[in-house]
OpenMM code with the backbone's topology and positions (N, CA, C; nanometers):
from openmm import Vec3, app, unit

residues = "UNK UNK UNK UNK UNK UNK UNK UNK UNK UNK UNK UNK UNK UNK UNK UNK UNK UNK UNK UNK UNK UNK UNK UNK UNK UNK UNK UNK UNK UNK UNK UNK UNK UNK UNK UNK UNK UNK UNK UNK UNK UNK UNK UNK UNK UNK UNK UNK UNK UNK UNK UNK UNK UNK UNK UNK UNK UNK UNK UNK UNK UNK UNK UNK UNK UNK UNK UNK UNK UNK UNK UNK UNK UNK UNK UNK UNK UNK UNK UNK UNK UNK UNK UNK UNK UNK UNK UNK UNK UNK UNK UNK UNK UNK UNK UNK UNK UNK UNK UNK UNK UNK UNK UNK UNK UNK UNK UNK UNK UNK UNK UNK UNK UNK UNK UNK UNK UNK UNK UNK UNK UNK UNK UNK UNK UNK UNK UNK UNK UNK UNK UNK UNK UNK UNK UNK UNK UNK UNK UNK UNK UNK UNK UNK UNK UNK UNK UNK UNK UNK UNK UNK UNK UNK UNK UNK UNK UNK UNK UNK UNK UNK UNK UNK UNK UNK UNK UNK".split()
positions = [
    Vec3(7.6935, 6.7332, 6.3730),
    Vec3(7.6931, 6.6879, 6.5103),
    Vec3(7.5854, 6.5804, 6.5288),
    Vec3(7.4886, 6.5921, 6.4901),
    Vec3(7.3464, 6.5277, 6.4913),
    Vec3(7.4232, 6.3672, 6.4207),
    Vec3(7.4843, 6.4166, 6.3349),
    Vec3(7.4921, 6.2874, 6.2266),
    Vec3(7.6233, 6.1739, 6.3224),
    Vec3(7.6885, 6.2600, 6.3948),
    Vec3(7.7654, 6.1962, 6.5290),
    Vec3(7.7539, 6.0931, 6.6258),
    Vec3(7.6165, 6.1522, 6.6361),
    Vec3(7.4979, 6.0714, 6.7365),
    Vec3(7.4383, 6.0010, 6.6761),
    Vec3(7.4498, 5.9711, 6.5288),
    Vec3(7.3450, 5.8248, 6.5334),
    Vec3(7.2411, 5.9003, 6.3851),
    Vec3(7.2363, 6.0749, 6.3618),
    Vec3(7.1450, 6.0575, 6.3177),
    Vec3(7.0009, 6.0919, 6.3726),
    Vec3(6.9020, 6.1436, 6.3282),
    Vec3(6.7405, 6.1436, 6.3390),
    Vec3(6.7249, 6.0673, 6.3720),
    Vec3(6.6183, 6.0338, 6.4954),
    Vec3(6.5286, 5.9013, 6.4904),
    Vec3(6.3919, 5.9377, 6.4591),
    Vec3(6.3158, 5.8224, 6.3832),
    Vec3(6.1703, 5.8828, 6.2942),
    Vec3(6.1188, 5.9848, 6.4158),
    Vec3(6.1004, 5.9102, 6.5348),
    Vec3(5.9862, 6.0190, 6.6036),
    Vec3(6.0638, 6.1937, 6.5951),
    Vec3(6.1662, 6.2315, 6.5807),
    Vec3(6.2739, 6.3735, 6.6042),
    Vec3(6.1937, 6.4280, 6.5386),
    Vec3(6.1378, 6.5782, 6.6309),
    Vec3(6.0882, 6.6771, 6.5778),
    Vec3(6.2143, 6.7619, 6.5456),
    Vec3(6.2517, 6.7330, 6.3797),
    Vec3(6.3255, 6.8268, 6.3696),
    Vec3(6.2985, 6.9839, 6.3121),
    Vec3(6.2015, 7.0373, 6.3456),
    Vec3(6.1185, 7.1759, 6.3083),
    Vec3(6.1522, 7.2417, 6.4298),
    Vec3(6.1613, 7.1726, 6.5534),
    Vec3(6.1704, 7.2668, 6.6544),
    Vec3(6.3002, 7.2136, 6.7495),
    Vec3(6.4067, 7.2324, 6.6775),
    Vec3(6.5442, 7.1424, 6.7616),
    Vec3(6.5814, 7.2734, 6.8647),
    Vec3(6.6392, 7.2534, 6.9742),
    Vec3(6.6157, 7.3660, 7.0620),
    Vec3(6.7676, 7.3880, 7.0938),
    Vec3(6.8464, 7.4764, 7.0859),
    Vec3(7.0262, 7.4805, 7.1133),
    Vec3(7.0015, 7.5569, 7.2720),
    Vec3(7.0663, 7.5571, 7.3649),
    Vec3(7.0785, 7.5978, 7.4683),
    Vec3(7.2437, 7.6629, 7.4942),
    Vec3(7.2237, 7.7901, 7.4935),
    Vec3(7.3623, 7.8487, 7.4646),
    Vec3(7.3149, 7.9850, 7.5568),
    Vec3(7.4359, 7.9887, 7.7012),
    Vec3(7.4500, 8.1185, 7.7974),
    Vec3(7.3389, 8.1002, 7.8627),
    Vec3(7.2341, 7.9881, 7.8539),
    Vec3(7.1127, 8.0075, 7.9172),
    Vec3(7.0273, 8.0523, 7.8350),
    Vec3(7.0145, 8.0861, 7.7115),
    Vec3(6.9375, 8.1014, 7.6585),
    Vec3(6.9097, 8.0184, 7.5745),
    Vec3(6.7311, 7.9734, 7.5060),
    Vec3(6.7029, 7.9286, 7.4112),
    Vec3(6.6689, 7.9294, 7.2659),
    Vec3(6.7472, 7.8612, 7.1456),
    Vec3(6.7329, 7.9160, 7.0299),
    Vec3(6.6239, 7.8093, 6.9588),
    Vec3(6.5338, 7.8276, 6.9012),
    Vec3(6.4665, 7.7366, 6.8605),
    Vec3(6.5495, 7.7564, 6.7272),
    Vec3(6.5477, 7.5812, 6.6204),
    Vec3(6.6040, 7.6036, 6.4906),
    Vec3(6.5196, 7.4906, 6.4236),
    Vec3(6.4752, 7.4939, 6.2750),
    Vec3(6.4036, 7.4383, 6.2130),
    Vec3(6.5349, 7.3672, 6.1153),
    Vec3(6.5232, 7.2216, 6.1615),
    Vec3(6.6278, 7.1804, 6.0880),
    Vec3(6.5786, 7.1045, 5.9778),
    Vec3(6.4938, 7.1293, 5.9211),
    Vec3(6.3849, 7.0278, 5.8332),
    Vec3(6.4530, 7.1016, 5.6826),
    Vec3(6.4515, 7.2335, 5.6888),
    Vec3(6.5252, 7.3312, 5.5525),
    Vec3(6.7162, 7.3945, 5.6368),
    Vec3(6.7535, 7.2703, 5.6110),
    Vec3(6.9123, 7.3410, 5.6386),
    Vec3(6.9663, 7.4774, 5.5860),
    Vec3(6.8804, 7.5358, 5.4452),
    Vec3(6.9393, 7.6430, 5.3647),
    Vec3(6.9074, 7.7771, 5.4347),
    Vec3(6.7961, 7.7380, 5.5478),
    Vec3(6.7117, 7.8588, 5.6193),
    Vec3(6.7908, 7.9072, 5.7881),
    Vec3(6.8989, 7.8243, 5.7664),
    Vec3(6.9664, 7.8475, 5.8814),
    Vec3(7.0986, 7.9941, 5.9306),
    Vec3(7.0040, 8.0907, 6.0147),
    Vec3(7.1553, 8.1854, 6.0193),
    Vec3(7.2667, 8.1174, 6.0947),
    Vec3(7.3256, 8.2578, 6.1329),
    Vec3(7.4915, 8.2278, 6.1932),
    Vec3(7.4557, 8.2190, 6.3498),
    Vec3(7.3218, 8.2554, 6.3815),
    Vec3(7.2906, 8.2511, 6.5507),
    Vec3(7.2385, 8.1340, 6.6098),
    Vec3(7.2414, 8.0637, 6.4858),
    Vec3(7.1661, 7.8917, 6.4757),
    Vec3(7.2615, 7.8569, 6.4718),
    Vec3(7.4114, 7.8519, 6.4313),
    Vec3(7.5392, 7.7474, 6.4069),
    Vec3(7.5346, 7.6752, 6.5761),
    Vec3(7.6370, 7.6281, 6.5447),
    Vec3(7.6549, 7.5355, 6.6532),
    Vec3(7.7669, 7.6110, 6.7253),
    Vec3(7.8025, 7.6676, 6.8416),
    Vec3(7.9360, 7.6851, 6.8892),
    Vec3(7.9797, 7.6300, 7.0485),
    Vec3(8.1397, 7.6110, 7.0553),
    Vec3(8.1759, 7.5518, 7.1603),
    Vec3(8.0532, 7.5530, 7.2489),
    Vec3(8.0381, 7.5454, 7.3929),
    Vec3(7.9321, 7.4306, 7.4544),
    Vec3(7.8061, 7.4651, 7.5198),
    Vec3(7.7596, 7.4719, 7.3137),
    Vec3(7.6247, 7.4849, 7.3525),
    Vec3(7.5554, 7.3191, 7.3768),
    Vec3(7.4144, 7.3462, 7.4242),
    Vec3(7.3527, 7.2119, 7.4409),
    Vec3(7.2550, 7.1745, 7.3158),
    Vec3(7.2555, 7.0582, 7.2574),
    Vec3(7.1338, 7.0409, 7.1761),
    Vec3(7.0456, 6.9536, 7.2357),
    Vec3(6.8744, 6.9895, 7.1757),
    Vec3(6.8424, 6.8815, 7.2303),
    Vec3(6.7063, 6.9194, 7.0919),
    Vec3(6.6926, 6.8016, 7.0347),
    Vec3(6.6013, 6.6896, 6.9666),
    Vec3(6.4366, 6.6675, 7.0320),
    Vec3(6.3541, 6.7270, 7.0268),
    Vec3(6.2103, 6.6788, 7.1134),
    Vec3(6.1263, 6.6001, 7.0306),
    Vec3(6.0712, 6.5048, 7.0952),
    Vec3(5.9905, 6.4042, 7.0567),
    Vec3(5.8643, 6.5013, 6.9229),
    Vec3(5.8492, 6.4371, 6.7877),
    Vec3(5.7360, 6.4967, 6.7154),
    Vec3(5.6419, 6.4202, 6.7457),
    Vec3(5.5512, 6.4942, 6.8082),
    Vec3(5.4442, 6.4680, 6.9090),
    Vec3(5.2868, 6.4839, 6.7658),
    Vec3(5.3464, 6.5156, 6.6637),
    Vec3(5.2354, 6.5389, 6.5699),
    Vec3(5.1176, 6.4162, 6.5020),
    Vec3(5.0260, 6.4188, 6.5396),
    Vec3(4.9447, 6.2421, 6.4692),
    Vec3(4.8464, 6.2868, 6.3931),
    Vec3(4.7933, 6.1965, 6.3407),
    Vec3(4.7005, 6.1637, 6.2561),
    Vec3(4.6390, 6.0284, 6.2876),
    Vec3(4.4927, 5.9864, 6.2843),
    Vec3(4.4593, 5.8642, 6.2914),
    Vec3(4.3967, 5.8081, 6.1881),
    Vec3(4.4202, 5.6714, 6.1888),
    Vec3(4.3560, 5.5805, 6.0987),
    Vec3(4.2113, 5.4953, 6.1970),
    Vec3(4.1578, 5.4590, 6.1214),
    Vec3(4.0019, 5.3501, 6.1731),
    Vec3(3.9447, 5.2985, 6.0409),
    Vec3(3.8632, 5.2081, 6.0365),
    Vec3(3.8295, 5.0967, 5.9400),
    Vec3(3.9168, 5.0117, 5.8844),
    Vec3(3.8830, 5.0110, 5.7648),
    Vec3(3.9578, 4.9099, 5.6935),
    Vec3(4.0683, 4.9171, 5.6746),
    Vec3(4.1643, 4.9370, 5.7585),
    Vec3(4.3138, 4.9815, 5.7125),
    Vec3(4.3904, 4.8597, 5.7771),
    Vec3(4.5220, 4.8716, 5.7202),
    Vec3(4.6249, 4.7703, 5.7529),
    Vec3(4.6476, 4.7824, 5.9478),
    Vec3(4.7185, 4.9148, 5.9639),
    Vec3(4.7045, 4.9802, 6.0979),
    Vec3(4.6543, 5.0781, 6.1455),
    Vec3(4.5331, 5.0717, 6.2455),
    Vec3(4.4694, 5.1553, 6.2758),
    Vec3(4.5383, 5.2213, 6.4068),
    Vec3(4.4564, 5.3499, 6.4042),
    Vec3(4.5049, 5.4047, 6.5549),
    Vec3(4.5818, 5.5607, 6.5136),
    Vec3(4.6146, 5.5712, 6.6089),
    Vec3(4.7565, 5.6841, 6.6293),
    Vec3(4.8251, 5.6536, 6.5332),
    Vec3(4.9224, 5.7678, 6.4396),
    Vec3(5.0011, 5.7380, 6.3011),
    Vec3(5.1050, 5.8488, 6.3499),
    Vec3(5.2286, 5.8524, 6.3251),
    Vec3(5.3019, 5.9893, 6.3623),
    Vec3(5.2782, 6.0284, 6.1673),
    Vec3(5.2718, 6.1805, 6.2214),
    Vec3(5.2849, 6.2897, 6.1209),
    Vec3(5.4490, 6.3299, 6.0806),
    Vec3(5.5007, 6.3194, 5.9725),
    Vec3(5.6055, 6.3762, 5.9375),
    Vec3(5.6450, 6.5473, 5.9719),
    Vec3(5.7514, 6.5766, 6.0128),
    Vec3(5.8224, 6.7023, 6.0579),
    Vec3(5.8212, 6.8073, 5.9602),
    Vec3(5.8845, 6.6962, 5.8260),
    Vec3(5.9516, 6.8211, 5.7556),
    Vec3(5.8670, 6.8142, 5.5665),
    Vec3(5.7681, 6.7274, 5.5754),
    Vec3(5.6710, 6.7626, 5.4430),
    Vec3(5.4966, 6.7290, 5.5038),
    Vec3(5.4641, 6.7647, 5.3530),
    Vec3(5.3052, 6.7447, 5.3712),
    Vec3(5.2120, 6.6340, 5.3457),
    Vec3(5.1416, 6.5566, 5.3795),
    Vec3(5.0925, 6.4570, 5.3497),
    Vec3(4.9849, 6.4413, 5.2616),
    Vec3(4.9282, 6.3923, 5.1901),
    Vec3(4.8633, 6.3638, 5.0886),
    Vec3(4.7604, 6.2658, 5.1078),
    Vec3(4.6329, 6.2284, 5.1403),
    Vec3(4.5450, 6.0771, 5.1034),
    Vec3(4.5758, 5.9712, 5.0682),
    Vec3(4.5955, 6.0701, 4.9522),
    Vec3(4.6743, 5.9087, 4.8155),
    Vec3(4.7624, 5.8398, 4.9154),
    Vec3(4.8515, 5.9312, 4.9408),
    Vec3(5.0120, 5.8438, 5.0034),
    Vec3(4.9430, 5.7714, 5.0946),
    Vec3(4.8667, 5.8097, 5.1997),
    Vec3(4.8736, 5.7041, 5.3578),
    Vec3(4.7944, 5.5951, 5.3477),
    Vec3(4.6764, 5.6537, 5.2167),
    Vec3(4.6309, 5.5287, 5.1679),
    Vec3(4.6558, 5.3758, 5.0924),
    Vec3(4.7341, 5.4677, 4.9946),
    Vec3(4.8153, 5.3693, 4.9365),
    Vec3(4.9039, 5.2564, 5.0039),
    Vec3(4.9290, 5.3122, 5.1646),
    Vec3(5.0191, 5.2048, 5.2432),
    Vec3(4.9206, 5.1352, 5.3441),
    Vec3(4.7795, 5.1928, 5.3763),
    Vec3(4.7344, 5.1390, 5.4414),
    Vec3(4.6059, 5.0802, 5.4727),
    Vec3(4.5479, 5.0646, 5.3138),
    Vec3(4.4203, 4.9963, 5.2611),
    Vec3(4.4130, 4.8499, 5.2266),
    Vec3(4.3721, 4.7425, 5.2949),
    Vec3(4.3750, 4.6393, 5.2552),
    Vec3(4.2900, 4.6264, 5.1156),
    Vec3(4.3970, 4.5069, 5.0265),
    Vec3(4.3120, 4.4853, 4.8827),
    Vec3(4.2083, 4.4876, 4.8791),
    Vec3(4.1202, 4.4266, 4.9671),
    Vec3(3.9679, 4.3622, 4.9316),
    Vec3(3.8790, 4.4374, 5.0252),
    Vec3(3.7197, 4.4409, 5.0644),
    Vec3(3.6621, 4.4967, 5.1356),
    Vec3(3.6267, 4.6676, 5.1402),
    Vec3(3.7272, 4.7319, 5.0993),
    Vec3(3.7173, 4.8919, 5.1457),
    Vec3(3.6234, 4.9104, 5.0839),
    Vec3(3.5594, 5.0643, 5.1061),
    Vec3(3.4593, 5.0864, 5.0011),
    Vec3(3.5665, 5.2078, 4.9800),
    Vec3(3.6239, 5.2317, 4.8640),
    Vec3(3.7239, 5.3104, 4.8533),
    Vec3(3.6380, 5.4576, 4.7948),
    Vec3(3.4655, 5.4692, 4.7591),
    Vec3(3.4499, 5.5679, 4.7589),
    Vec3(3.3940, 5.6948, 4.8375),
    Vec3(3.4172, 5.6322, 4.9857),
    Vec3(3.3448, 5.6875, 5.0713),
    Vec3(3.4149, 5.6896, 5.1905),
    Vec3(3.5060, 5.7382, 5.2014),
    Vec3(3.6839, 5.7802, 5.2681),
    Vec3(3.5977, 5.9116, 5.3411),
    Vec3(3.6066, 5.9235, 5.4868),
    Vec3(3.5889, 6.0135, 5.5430),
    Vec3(3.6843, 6.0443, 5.5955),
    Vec3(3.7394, 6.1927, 5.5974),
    Vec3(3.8528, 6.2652, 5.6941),
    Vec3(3.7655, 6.3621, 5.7964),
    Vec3(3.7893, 6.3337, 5.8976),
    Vec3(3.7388, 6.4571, 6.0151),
    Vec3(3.8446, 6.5403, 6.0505),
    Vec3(3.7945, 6.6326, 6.0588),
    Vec3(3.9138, 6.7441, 6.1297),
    Vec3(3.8105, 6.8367, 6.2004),
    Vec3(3.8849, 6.8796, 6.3058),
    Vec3(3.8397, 7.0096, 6.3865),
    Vec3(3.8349, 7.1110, 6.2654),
    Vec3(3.7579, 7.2134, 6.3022),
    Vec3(3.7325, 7.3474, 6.1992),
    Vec3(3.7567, 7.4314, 6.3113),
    Vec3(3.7508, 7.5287, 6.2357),
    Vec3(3.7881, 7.6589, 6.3280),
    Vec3(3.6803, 7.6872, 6.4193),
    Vec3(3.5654, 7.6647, 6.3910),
    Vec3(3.5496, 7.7059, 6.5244),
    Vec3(3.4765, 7.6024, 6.6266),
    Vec3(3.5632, 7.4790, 6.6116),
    Vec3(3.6230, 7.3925, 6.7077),
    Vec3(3.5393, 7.2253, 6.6756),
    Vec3(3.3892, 7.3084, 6.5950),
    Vec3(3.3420, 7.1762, 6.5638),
    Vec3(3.3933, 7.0683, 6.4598),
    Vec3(3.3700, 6.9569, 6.4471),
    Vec3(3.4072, 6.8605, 6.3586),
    Vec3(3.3674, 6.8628, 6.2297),
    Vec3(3.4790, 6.8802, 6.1481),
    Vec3(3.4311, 6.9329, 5.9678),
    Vec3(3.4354, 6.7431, 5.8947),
    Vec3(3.3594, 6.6546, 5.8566),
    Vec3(3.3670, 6.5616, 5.7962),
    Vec3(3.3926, 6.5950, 5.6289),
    Vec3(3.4216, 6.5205, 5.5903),
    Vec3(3.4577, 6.5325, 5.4103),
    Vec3(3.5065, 6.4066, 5.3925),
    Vec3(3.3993, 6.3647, 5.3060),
    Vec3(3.3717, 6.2147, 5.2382),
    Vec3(3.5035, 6.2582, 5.0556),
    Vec3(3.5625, 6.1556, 5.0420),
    Vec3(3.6860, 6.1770, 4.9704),
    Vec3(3.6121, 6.0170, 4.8843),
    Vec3(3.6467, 6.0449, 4.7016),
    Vec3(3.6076, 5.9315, 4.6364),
    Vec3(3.7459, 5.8723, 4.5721),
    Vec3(3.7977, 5.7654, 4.6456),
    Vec3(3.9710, 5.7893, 4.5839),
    Vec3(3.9587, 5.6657, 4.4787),
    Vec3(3.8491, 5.5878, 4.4134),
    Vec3(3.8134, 5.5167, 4.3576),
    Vec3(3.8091, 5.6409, 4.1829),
    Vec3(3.7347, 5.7348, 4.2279),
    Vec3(3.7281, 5.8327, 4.1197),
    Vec3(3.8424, 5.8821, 4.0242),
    Vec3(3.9078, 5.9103, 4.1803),
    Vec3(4.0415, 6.0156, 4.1589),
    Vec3(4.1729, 5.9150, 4.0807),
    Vec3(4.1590, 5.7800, 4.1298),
    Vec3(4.2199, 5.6861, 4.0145),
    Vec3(4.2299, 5.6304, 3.9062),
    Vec3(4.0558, 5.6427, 3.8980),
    Vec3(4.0053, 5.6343, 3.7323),
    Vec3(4.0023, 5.7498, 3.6754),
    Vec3(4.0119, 5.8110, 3.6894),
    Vec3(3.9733, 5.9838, 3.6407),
    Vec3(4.1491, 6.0179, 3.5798),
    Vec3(4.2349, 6.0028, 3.7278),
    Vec3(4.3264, 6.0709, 3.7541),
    Vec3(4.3091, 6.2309, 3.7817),
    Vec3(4.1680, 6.2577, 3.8333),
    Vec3(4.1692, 6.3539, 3.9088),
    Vec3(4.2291, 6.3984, 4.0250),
    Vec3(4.3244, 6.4914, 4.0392),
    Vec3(4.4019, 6.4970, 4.1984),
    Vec3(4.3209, 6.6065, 4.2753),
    Vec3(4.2474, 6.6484, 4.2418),
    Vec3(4.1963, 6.7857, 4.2835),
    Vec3(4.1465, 6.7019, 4.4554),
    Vec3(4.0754, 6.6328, 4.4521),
    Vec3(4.0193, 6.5701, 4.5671),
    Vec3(4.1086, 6.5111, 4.6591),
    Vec3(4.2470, 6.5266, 4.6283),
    Vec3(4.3425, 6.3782, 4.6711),
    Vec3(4.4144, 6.5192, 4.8047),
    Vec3(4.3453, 6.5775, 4.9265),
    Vec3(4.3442, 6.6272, 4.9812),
    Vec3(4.4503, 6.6326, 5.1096),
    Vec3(4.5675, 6.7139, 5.1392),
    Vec3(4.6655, 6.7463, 5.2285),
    Vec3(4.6094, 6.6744, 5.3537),
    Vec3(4.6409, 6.6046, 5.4468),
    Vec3(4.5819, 6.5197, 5.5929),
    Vec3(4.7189, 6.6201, 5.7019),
    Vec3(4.6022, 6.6843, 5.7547),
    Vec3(4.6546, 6.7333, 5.8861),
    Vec3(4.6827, 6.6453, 6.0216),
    Vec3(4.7470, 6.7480, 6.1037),
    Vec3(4.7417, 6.6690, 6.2665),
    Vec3(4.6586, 6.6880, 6.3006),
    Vec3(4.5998, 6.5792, 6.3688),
    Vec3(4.4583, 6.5568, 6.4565),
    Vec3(4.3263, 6.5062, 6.3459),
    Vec3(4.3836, 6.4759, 6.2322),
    Vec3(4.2627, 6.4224, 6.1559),
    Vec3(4.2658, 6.2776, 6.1646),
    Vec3(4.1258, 6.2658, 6.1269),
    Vec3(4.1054, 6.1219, 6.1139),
    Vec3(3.9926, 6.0751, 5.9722),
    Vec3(4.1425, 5.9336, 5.9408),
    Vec3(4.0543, 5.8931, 5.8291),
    Vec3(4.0155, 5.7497, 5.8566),
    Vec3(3.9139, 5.7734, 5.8088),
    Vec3(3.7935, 5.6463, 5.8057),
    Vec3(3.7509, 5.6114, 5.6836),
    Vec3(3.8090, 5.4694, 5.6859),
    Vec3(3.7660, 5.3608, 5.5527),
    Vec3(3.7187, 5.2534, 5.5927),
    Vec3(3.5478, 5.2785, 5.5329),
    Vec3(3.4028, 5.2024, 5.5632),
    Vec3(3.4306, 5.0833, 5.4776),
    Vec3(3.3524, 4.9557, 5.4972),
    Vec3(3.3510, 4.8678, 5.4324),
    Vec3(3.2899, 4.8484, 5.3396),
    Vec3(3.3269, 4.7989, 5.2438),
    Vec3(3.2388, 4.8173, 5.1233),
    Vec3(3.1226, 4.6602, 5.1515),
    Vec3(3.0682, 4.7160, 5.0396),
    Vec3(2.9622, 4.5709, 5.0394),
    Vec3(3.0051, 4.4691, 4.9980),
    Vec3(3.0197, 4.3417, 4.9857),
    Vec3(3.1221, 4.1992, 5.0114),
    Vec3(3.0131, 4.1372, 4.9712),
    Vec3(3.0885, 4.0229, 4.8535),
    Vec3(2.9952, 3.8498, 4.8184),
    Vec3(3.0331, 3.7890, 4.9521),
    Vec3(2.9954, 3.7086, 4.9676),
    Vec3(3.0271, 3.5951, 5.0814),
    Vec3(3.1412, 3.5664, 5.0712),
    Vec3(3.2704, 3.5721, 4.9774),
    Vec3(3.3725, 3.5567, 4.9907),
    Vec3(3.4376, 3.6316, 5.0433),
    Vec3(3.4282, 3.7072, 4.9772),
    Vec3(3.4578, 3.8722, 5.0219),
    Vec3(3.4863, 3.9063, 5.1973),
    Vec3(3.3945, 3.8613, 5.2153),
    Vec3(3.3427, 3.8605, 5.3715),
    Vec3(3.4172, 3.7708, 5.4642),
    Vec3(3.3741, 3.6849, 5.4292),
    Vec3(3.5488, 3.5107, 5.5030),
    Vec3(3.6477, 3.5976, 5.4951),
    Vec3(3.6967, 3.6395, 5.3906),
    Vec3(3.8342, 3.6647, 5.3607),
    Vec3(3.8839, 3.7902, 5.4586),
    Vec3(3.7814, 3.9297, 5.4602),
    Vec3(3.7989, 4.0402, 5.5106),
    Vec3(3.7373, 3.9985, 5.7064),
    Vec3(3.6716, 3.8740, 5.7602),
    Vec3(3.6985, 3.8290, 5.8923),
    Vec3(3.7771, 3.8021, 5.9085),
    Vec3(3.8334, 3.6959, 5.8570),
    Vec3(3.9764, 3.6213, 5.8394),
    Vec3(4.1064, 3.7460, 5.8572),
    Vec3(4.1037, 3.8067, 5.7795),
    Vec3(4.1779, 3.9476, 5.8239),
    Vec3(4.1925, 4.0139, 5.9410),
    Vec3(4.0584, 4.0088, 5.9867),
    Vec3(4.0281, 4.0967, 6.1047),
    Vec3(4.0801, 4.0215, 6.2288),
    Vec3(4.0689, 3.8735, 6.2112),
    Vec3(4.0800, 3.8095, 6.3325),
    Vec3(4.2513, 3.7869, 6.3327),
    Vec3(4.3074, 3.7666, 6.1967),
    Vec3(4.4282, 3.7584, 6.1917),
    Vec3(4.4927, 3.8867, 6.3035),
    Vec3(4.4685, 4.0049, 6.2609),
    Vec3(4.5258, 4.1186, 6.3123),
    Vec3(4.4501, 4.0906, 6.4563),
    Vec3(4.3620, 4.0984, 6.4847),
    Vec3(4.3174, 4.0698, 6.6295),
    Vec3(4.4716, 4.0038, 6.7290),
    Vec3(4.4636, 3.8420, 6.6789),
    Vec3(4.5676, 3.7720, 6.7344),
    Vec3(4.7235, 3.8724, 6.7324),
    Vec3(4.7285, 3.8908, 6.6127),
    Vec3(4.8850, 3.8767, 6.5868),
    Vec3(4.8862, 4.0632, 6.7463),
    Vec3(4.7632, 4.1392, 6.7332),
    Vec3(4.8113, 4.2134, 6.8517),
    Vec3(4.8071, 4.1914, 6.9660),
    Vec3(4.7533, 4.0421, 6.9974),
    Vec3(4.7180, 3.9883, 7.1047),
    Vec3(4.8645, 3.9192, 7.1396),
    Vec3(4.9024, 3.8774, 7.0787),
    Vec3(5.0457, 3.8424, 7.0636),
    Vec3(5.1797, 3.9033, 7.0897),
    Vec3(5.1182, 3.9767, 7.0357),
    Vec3(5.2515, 4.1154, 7.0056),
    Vec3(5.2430, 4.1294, 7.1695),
    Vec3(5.1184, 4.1974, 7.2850),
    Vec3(5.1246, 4.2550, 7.3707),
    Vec3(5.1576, 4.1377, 7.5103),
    Vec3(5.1742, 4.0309, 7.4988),
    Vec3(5.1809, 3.9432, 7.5599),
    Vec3(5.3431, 3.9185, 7.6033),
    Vec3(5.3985, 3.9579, 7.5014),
    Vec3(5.5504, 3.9748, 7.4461),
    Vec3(5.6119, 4.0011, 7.5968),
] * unit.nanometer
topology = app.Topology()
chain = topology.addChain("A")
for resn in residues:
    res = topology.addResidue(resn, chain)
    for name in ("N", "CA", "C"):
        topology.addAtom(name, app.Element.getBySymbol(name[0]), res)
């Protein structure tokens, strides 16, 4: 039915798709299709409805895009991965990657991550799961004078091009 309509759109929380059948609500996790009973099927006219995945993660420093990131529904995320898409070549200091997260008991847990290591090494032990509501921060590394032009030049590029974008 879903595939009727078009399909998922990225933001679809599909973990919590909600069927509306007699007035009542069935929550169904459509992320593992194999986990689905017979009280989850679909029958004559029930309602579906799709809710926005409201799940984030943020980026800050040296990254391609900073800010708000949506979190995936239906796997787990990894360092390596979000890094790998969103570290500019030059500038980072790639061994001093901070992730914040809330801790349990509510204060802010920091953990400095060396992903410079974990590539030369091929150590994964450090290459650490990124929850909702964390935030990673990639500091600048120390820069020749080229280094430096090049990683302003960057900065101001992205400056404009969102200055641009919002003008739209």
């Amino acid at each position: 039915v879903i595939a009727l309509a078009g399909g998922f759109t990225p933001a679809a929380d599909r973990a919590n798709v909600q069927i509306e059948r007699e007035g009542k609500q069935i929550t169904v996790n459509l992320t593992r299709l194999d986990t689905i009973g017979s009280e989850e099927r679909l029958q004559i006219g029930d309602k579906l409805f799709v809710p926005e995945n409201r799940k984030r993660y943020y980026m800050a420093g040296m990254v391609n895009r900073g800010g708000e990131q949506p979190y995936p529904d239906d796997r787990k995320l990894k360092l390596s991965e979000i890094l790998s898409a969103q570290v500019p070549p030059t500038g980072a200091d790639l061994k001093n990657i901070r992730v914040t997260r809330e801790g349990a008991d509510g204060k802010q847990v920091i953990q400095t991550v060396n992903i410079t290591k974990m590539m030369k090494e091929g150590d994964k032990s450090s290459d650490m799961e990124i929850l909702p509501g964390d935030t990673i921060t990639v500091p600048a590394g120390k820069q020749s004078g080229t280094q430096g032009l090049q990683n302003g030049l960057w900065i101001i590029s992205s400056v404009l091009g969102i200055f641009s974008f919002l003008r739209r």
